[in-house]
C-alpha positions as CSV (number, residue, x, y, z in Angstrom):
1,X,110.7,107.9,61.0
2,X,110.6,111.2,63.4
3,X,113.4,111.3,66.0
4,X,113.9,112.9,69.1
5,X,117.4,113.3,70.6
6,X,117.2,114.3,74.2
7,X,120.7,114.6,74.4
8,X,123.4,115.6,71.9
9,X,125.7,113.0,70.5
10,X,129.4,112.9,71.6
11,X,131.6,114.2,68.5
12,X,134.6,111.2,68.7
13,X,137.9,113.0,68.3
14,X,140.1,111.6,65.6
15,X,143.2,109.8,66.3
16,X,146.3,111.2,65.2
17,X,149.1,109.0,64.1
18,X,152.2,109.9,65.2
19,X,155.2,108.3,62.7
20,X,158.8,107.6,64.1
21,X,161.6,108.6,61.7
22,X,163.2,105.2,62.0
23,X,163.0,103.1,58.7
24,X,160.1,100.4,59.5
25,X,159.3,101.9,62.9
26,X,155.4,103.4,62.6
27,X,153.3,103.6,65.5
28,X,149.9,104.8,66.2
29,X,148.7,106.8,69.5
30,X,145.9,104.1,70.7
31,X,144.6,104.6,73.6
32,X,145.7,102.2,76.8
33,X,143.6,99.8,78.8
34,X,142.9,102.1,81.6
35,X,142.2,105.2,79.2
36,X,139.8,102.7,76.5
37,X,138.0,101.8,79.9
38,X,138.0,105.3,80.9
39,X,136.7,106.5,77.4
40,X,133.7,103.8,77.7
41,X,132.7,104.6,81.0
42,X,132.3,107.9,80.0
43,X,130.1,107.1,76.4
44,X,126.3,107.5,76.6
45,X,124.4,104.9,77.2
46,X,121.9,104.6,74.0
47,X,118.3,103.6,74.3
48,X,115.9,103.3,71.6
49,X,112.1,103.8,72.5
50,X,110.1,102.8,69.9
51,X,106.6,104.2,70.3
52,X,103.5,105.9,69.1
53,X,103.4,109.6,68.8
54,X,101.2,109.3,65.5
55,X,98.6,106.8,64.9
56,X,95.6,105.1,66.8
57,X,97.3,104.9,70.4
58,X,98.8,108.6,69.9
59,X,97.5,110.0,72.9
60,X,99.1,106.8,75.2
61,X,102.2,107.0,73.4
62,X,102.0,111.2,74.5
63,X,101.5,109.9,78.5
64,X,104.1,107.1,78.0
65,X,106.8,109.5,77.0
66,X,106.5,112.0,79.1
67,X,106.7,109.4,81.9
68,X,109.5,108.4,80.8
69,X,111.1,111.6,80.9
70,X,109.9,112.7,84.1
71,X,110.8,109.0,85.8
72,X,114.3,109.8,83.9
73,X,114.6,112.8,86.5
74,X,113.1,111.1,89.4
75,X,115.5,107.7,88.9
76,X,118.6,110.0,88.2
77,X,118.4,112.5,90.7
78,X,117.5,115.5,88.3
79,X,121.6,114.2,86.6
80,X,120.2,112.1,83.4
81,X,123.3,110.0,84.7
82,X,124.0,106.9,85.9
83,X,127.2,106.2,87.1
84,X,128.7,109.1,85.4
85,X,127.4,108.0,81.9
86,X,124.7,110.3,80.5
87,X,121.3,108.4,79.6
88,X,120.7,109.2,76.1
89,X,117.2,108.3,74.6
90,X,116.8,108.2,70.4
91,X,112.7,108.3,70.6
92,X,111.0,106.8,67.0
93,X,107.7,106.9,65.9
94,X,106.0,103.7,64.5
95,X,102.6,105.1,64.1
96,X,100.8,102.8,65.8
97,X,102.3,100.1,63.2
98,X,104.1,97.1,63.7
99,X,105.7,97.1,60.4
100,X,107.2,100.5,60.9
101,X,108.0,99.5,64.5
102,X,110.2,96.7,63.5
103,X,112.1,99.2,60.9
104,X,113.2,100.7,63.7
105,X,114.0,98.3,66.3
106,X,116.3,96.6,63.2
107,X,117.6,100.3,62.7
108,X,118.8,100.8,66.2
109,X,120.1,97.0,67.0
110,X,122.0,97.8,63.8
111,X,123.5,101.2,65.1
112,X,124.3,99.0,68.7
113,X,121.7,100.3,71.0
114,X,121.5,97.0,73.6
115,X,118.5,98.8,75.4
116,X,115.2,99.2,73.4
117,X,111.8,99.3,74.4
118,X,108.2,101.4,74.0
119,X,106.0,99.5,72.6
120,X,102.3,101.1,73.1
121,X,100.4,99.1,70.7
122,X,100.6,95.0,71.6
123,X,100.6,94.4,67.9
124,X,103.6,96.3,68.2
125,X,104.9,94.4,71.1
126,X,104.4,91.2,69.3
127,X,106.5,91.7,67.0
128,X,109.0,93.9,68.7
129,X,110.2,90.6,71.6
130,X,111.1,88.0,69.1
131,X,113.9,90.9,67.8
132,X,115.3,91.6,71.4
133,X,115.7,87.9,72.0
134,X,117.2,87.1,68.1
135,X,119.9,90.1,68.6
136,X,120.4,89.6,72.4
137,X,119.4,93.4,73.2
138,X,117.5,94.4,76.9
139,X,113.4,95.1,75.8
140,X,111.3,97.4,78.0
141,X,107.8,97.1,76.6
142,X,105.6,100.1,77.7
143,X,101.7,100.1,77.9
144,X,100.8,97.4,75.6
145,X,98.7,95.1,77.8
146,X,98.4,91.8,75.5
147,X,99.4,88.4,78.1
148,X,101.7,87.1,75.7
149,X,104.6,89.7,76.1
150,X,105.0,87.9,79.6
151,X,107.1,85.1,79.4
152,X,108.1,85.5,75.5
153,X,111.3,85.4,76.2
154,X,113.9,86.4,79.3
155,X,115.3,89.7,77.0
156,X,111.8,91.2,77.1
157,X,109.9,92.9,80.1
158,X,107.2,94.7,80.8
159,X,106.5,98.3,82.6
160,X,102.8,98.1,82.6
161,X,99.9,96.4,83.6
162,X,98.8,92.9,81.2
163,X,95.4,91.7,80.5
164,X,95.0,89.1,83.3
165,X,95.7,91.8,85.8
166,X,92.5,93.9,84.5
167,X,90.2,90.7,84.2
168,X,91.0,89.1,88.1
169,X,90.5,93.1,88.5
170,X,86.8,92.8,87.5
171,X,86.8,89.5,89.1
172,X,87.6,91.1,92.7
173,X,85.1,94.3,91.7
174,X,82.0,92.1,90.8
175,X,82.6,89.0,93.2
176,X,80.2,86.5,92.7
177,X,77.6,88.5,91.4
178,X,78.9,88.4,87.5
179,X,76.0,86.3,86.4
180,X,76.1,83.0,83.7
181,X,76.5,84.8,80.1
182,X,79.7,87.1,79.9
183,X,79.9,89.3,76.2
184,X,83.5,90.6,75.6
185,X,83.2,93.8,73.6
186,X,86.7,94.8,71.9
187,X,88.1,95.6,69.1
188,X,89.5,93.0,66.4
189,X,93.4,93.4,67.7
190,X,96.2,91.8,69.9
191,X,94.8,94.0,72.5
192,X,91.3,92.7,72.1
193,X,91.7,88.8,71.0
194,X,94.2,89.1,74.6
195,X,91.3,90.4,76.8
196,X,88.5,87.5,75.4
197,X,91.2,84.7,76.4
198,X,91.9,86.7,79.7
199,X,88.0,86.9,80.7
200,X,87.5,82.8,79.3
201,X,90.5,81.5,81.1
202,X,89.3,83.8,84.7
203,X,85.6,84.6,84.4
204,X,84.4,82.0,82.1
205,X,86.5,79.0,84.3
206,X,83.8,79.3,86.8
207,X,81.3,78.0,84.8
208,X,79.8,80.8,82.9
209,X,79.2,81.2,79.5
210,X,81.8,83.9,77.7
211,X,81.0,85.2,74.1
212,X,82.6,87.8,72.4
213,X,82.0,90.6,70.0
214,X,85.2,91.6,68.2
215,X,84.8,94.9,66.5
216,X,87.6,95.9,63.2
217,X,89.8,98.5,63.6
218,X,88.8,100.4,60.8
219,X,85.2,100.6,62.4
220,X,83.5,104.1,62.5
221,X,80.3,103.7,62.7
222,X,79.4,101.2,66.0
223,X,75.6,101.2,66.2
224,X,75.2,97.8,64.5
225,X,77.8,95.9,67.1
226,X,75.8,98.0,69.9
227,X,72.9,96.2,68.9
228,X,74.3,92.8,68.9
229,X,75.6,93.8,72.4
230,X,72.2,94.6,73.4
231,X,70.4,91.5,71.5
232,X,72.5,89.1,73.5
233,X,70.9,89.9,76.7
234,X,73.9,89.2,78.9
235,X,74.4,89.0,82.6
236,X,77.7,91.2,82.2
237,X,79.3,93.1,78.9
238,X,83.2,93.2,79.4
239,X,84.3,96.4,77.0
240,X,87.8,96.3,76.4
241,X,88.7,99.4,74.1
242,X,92.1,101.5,73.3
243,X,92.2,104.6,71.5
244,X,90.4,107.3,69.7
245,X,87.3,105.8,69.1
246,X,86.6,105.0,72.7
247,X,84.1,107.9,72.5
248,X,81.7,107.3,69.7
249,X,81.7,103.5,71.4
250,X,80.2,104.3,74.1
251,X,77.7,107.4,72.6
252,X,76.3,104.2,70.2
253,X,75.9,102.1,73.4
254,X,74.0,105.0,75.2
255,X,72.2,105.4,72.5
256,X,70.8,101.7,72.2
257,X,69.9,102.1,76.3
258,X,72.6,98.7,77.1
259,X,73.6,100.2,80.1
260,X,69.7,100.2,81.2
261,X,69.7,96.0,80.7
262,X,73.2,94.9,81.0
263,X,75.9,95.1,84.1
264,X,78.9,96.6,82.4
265,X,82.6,96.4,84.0
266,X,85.5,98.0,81.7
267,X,88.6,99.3,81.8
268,X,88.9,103.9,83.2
269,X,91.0,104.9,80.3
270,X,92.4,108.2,79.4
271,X,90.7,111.8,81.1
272,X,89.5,112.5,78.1
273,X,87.4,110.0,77.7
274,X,85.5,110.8,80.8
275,X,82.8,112.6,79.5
276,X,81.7,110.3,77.3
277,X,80.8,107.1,79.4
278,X,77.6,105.5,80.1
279,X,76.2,105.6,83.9
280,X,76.5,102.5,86.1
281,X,79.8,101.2,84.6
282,X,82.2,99.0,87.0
283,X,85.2,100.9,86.3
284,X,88.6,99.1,87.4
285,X,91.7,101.3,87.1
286,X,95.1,101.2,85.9
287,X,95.9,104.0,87.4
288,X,94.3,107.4,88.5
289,X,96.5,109.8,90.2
290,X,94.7,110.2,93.3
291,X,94.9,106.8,93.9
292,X,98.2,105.6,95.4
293,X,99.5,106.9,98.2
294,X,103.3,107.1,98.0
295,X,106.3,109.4,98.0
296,X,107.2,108.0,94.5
297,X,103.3,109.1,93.2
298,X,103.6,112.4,95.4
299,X,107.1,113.3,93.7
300,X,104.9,112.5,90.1
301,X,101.9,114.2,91.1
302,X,103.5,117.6,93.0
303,X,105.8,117.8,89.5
304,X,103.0,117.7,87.0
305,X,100.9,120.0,89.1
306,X,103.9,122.7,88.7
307,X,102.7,122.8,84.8
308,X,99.1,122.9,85.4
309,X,99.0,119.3,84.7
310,X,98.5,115.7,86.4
311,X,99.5,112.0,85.6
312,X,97.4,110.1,82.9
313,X,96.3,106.7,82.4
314,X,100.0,105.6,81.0
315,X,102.3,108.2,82.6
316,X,103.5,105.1,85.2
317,X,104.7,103.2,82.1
318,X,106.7,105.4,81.1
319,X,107.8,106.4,84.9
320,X,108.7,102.7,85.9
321,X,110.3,101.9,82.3
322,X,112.7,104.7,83.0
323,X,113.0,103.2,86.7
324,X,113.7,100.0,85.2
325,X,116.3,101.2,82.7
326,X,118.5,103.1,85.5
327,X,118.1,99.9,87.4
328,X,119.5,98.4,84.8
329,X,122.9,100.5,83.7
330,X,123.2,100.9,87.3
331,X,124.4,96.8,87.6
332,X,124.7,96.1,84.3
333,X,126.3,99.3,82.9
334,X,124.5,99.4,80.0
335,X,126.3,97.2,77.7
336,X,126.1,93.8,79.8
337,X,122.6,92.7,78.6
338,X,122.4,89.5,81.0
339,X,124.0,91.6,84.0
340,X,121.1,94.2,82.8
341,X,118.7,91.1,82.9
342,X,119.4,89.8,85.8
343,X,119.2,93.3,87.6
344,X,115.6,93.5,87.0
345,X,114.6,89.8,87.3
346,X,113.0,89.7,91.2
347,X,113.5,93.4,91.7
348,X,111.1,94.9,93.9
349,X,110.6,98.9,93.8
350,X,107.8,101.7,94.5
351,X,106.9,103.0,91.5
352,X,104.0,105.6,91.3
353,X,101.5,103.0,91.8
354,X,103.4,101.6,94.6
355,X,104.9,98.4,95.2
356,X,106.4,96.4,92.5
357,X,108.2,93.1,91.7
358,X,109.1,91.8,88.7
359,X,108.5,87.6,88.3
360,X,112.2,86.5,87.2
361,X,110.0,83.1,86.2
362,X,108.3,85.1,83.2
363,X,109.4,89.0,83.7
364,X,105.6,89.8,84.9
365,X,105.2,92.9,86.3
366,X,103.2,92.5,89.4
367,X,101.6,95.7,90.7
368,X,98.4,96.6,92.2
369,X,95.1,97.7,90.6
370,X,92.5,99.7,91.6
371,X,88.6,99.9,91.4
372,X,87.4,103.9,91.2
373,X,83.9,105.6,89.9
374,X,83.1,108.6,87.9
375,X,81.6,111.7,89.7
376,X,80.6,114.6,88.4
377,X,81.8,118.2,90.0
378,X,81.2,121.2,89.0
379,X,80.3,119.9,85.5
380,X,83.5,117.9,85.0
381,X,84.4,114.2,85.8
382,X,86.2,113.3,88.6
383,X,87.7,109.7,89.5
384,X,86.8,108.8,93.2
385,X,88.8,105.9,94.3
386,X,86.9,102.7,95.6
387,X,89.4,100.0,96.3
388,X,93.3,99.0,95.6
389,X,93.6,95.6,95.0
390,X,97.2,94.3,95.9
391,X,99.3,93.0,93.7
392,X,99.0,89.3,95.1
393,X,95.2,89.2,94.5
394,X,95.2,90.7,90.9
395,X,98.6,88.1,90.0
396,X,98.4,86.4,86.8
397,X,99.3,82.9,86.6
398,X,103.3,82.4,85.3
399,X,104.1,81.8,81.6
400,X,107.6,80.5,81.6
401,X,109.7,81.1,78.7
402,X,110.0,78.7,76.4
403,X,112.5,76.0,76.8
């Protein structure tokens, strides 16, 4: 596993024991009450991000971190402290894999962190919430989007956008002009499986017909599942992709002419993918960074632009998780988990997409979404933004915990 310490650890000072030269009379120098409290107070506060520098979802794991760092500055005042204890972040790589994720969540819940959180991948995520709420510990998932990390349990939350939220998304884009026969398009994956219940429970409830075509993960070669998108002769294909192979997806559906007999509505992902999309997409938005208009966005935006560079796709995740964390030591001090918990339940904050609240019924993190289109200038892609949808009209329906 590859660490990051962003912070140096605090070298504990031995004890000395001090012995009286009575027969039978030993003492230790402990400290007091008021100096142990005083020590504490003064002890990092440790938190474990688990998340993918390596692996599938690298390059969102890239955007989520540095979020995180520069929401760290924002939240802190430029300090890295709250209440006079340092923040101290251990950052792990899982690789885009579960397995390796959970290594590391058991590592740092065995080394005491109460605050973890990262997870990129929602295969990840899926695994990681059943841990937090087993060993009692505050989770802060990051961009994985499946619906079932809200409401698994009240020790996990979310800093990003969920499934449902991008579906009603298309739903307010496309109105009623989606047609009768919906094909999902994803890949065979938390992520994916989540996005074909999301468009049958929202899109398919109005009394069309919803197919999907789930794609493996291993996949390279996307021509033949480009045909069977074509073949099906839909009214409206749903692509719901994540990762590195966004690309040579969409050059085999350009290729096969779908976009010339089929409405398509997806999901703007990363700049880099810009180049490579299909005209006439429906393009709803996570986030782009000309988007929002607030002084938490400007702050982001003016920052970036100082290193010739400017938010991503996942860069709020990362921002708002680092919001959510100060929030967190700043009424919980970072070893209370339910003060931590309740904190966050039904906090409403501005975070670079604007205005948030998270549901204390099932932690969702309600936000608002946005519809934009591709243009091209001066030979690159450019996001124009359409429409923000507020968070009230892109809500997804609560999932209480279980009982």
């Amino acid at each position: 596993m590859h660490r990051i310490r962003w912070s140096r650890l605090a070298v504990a000072a031995t004890s000395a024991v001090l012995a009286a030269g009575f027969v039978g009379a030993a003492a230790s120098a402990q400290p007091s009450g008021s100096q142990a409290t005083a020590r504490k107070a003064a002890d990092p506060v440790k938190v474990g991000i688990i998340y993918s520098r390596t692996g599938l979802l690298s390059a969102y794991g890239a955007q989520y971190i540095q979020g995180l760092k520069l929401g760290l500055e924002y939240a802190t005042k430029g300090t890295g402290k709250v209440n006079g204890r340092k923040i101290e972040i251990t950052a792990v790589d899982d690789g885009t894999d579960p397995a390796k994720a959970v290594t590391a969540a058991k590592d740092l819940i065995g080394r005491g962190y109460k605050i973890i959180g990262g997870s990129v991948s929602s295969g990840v995520a899926l695994q990681i919430a059943p841990l937090a709420e087993q060993n009692r510990v505050l989770n802060i998932s990051g961009p994985a989007a499946t619906d079932l990390i809200t409401g698994a349990n009240r020790y996990t939350f979310r800093s990003g956008r969920q499934s449902i939220q991008d579906t009603l998304a298309v739903k307010e884009i496309l109105g009623k002009g989606v047609g009768k026969k919906i094909v999902v398009l994803a890949q065979d994956s938390a992520f994916g499986q989540g996005n074909v219940a999301a468009v049958r429970t929202h899109l398919g409830g109005r009394g069309h017909n919803v197919s999907s075509i789930l794609v493996p993960l291993s996949t390279s070669d996307f021509t033949p599942y480009a045909e069977r998108a074509k073949q099906q002769n839909a009214d409206l294909l749903f692509v719901a992709w994540a990762g590195t192979t966004g690309p040579a997806l969409w050059r085999a559906l350009d290729q096969q002419g779908v976009s010339r007999s089929v409405t398509i509505a997806t999901g703007l992902a990363e700049r880099a993918t810009w180049g490579s999309y299909v005209s006439g997409i429906n393009f709803l938005s996570h986030y782009v960074w000309n988007a929002p208009k607030n002084k938490v966005n400007d702050w982001l935006v003016k920052k970036m632009k100082r290193r010739s560079q400017a938010p991503d796709i996942f860069t709020p995740d990362g921002f708002v998780a680092a919001q959510m964390i100060v929030r967190a030591v700043q009424k919980g001090g970072g070893d209370d988990v339910d003060k931590m918990i309740s904190a966050l339940e039904g906090w409403k904050f501005i975070g670079p997409k604007g205005p948030q609240r998270i549901r204390p019924e099932d932690h969702a993190m309600l936000q608002p979404m946005f519809q934009v289109r591709l243009r091209t200038v001066k030979g690159k892609q450019v996001a124009v933004p359409v429409k923000t949808f507020s968070p009230g009209n892109v809500q997804p329906p609560v999932r209480p915990f279980p009982s």
